[in-house]
C-alpha positions as CSV (number, residue, x, y, z in Angstrom):
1,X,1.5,-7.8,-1.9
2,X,1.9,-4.9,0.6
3,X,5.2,-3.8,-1.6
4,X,4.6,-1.1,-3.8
5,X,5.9,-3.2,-6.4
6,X,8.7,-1.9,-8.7
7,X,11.3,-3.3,-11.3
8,X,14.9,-4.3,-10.0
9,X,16.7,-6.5,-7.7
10,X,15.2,-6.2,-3.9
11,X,12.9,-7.9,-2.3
12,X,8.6,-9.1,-3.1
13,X,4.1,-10.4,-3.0
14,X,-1.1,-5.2,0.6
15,X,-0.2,-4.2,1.2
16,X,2.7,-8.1,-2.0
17,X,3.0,-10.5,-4.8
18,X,5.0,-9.6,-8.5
19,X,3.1,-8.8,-11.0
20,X,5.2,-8.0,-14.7
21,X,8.2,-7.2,-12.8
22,X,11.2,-9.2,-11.6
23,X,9.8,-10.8,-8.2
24,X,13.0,-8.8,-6.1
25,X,11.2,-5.8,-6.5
26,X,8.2,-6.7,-4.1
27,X,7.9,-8.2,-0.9
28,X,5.7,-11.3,-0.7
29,X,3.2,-10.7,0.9
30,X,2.5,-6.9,0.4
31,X,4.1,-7.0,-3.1
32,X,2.5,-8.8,-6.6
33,X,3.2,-12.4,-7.4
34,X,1.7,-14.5,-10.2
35,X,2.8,-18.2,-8.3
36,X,-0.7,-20.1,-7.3
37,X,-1.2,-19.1,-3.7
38,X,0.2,-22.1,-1.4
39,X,-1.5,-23.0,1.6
40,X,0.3,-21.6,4.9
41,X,-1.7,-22.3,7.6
42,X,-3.7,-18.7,7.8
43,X,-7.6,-18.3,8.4
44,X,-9.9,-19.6,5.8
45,X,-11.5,-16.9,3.5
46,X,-14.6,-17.4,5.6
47,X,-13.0,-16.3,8.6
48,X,-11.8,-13.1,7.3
49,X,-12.3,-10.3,10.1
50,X,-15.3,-8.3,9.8
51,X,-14.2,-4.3,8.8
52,X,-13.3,-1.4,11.8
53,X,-16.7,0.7,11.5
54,X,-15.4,4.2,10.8
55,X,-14.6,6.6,13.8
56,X,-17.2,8.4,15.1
57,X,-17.1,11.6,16.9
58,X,-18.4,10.2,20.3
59,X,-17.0,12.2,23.2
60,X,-16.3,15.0,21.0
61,X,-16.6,18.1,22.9
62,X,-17.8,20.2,20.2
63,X,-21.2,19.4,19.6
64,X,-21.1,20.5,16.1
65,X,-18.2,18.7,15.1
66,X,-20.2,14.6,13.6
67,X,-22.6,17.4,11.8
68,X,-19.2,19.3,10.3
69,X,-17.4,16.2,9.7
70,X,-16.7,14.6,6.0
71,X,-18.2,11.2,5.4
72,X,-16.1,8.5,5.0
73,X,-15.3,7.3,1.7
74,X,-15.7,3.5,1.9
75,X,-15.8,0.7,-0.8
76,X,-16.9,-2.8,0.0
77,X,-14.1,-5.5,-0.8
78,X,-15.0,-7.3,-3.4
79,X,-14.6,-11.6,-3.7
80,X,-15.1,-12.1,-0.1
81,X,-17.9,-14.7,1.4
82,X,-18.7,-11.9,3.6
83,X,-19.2,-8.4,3.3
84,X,-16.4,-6.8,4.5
85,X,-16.5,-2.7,4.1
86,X,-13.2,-0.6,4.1
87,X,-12.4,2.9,4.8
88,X,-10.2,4.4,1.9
89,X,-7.4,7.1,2.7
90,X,-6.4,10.0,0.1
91,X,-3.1,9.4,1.6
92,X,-1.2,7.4,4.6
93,X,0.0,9.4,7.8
94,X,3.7,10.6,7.5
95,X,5.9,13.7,8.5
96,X,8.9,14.7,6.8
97,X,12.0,14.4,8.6
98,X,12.3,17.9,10.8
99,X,15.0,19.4,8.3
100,X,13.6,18.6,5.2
101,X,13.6,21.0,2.5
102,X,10.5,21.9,0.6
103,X,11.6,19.6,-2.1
104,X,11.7,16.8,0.3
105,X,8.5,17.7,2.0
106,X,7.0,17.5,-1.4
107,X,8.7,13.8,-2.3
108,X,6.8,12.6,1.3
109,X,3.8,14.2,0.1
110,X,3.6,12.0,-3.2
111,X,4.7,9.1,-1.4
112,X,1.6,9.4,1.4
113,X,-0.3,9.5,-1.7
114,X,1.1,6.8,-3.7
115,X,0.7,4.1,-1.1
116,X,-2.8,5.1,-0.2
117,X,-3.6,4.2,-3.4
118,X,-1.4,0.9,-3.3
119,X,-3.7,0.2,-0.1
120,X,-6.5,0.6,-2.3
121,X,-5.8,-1.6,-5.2
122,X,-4.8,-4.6,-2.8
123,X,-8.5,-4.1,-1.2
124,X,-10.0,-4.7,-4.1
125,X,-10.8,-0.4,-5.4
126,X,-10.7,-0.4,-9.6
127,X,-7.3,0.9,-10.4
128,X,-9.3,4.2,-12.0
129,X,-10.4,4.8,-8.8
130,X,-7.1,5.2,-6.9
131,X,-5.8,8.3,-9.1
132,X,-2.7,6.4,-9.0
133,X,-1.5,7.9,-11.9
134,X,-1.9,11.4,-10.6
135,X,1.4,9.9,-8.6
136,X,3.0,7.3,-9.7
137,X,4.7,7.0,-13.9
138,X,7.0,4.7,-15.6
139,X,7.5,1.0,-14.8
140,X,6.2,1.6,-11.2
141,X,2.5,3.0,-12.5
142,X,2.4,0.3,-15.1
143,X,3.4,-2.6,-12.5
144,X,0.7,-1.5,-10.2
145,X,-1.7,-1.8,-13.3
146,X,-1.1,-4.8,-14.2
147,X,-1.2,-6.2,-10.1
148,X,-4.4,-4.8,-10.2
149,X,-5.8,-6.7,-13.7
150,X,-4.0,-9.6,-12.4
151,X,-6.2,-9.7,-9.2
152,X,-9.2,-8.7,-11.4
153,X,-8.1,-12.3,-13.7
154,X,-7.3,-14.1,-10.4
155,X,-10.4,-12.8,-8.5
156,X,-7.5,-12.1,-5.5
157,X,-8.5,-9.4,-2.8
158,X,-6.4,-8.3,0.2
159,X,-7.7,-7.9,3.8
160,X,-6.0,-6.4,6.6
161,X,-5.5,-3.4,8.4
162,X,-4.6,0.0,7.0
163,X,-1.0,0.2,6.6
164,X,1.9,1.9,9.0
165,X,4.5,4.0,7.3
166,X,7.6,5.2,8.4
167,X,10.2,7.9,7.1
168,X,13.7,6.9,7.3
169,X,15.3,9.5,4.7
170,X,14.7,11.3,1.9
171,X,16.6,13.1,-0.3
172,X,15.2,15.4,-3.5
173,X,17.4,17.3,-6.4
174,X,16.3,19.4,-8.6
175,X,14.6,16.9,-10.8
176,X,14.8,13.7,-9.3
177,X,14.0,12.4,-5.3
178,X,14.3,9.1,-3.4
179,X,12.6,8.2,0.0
180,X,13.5,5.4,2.2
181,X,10.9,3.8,4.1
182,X,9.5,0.8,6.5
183,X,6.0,-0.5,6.0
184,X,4.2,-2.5,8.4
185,X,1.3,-2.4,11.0
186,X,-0.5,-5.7,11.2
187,X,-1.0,-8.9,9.0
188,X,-2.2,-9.3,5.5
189,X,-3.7,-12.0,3.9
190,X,-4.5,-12.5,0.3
191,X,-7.7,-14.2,-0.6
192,X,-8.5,-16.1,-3.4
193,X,-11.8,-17.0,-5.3
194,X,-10.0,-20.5,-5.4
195,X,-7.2,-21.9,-3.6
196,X,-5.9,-21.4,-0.4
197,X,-5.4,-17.8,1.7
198,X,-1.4,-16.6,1.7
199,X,0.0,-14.5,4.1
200,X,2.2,-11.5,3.5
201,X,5.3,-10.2,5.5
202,X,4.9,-7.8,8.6
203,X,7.8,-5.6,7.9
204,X,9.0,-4.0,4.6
205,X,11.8,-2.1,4.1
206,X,11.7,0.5,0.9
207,X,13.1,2.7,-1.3
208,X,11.2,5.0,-3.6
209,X,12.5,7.0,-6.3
210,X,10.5,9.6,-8.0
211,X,10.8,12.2,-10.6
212,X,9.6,15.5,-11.4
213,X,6.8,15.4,-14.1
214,X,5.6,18.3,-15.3
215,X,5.5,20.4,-12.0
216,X,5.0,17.4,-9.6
217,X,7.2,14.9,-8.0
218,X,6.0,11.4,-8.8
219,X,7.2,7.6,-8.2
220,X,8.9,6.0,-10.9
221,X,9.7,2.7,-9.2
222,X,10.4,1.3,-5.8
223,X,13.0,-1.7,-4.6
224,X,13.0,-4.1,-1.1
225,X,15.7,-5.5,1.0
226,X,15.7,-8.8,2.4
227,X,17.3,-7.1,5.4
228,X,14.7,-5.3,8.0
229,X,16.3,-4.9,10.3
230,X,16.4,-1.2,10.5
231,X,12.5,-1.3,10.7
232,X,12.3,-3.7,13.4
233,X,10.0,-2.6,16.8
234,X,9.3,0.1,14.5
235,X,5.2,-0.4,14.6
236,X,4.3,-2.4,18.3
């Protein structure tokens, strides 16, 4: 479930299972899948881990800085036997490679924000909510959609820590970019109204491609390897 699910042949389950897409394009796990979750031995749903309370600004040196600072935007999962409270990013942590262009700087900048909102849908947030579609179009946008009614119909949710990212290249043309990645961070687990937890991969490796529409770079569909190597002792 944690793959950003896409349309071709790679690799799939969230941060996975398939969801109206061949089941190449997303990693189980972190990617969309519409099998009947089989039983492997991870925690029952009511031994899901309790949420991270949201930083404070304890120690802070500035003793205006927890009066300046934004709230949190959190959303309580839904589907779970206990209350379990998230903290939802506008985008994920990543830098550009050093000598990326503007172009390529802008690709990174719609990927942070595409899989923030990925991370959202697999906790549960309504798709409408994630302003997905602000970066994402085509197959990819309407994959994502349909995971997200799926785990409406299959009263699914996703716990697990916020996910890692990693940049491995990118590369953007005038109209059309692609952005290789790893994903990882921690272990997810998809719970289910009914039936049994399933656990999703701990590394992902990714390619994004995206295209320009109407001014702003956004991801048109995304494939994953069986191979991760490249990504391994990327996030301990």
């Amino acid at each position: 479930m944690l793959r950003a699910i896409g349309v071709t042949a790679a690799v799939v389950t969230v941060l996975g299972l398939t969801a109206c897409s061949d089941s190449s394009d997303e990693p189980t796990g972190l990617a969309a899948d519409t099998d009947t979750p089989a039983s492997t031995g991870t925690p029952a749903p009511s031994e899901t881990p309790s949420a991270t309370a949201p930083p404070t600004n304890a120690g802070s040196s500035d003793p205006t800085a927890e009066s300046e600072t934004t709230p949190a935007n959190t959303f309580t999962q839904p589907y779970l036997p206990e209350e379990r409270v998230v903290e939802l990013r506008e985008s994920v942590p990543v830098e550009p490679p050093a000598d990326a262009s503007d172009q390529e700087a802008a690709v990174v900048a719609s990927f942070a924000h595409v899989q923030a909102a990925w991370e959202q849908i697999l906790w549960g947030v309504p798709v409408e909510q994630t302003h997905v579609a602000e970066h994402s179009t085509g197959v990819h946008l309407d994959t994502m959609r349909d995971y997200a009614q799926e785990s409406v119909d299959l009263k699914r949710v996703s716990v697990g820590p916020p996910l890692e990212h990693r940049i491995l290249s990118v590369e953007a043309g005038s109209t059309t970019g692609s952005l290789e990645f790893c994903m990882g961070g921690g272990i997810w687990t998809d719970i289910y109204a009914e039936g049994p937890p399933k656990t999703a991969d701990e590394l992902y490796l990714g390619t994004m491609n995206f295209e320009q529409v109407d001014g702003a770079w956004k991801s048109t569909r995304v494939e994953y390897a069986e191979d991760v190597t490249q990504c391994e002792g990327m996030f301990e």
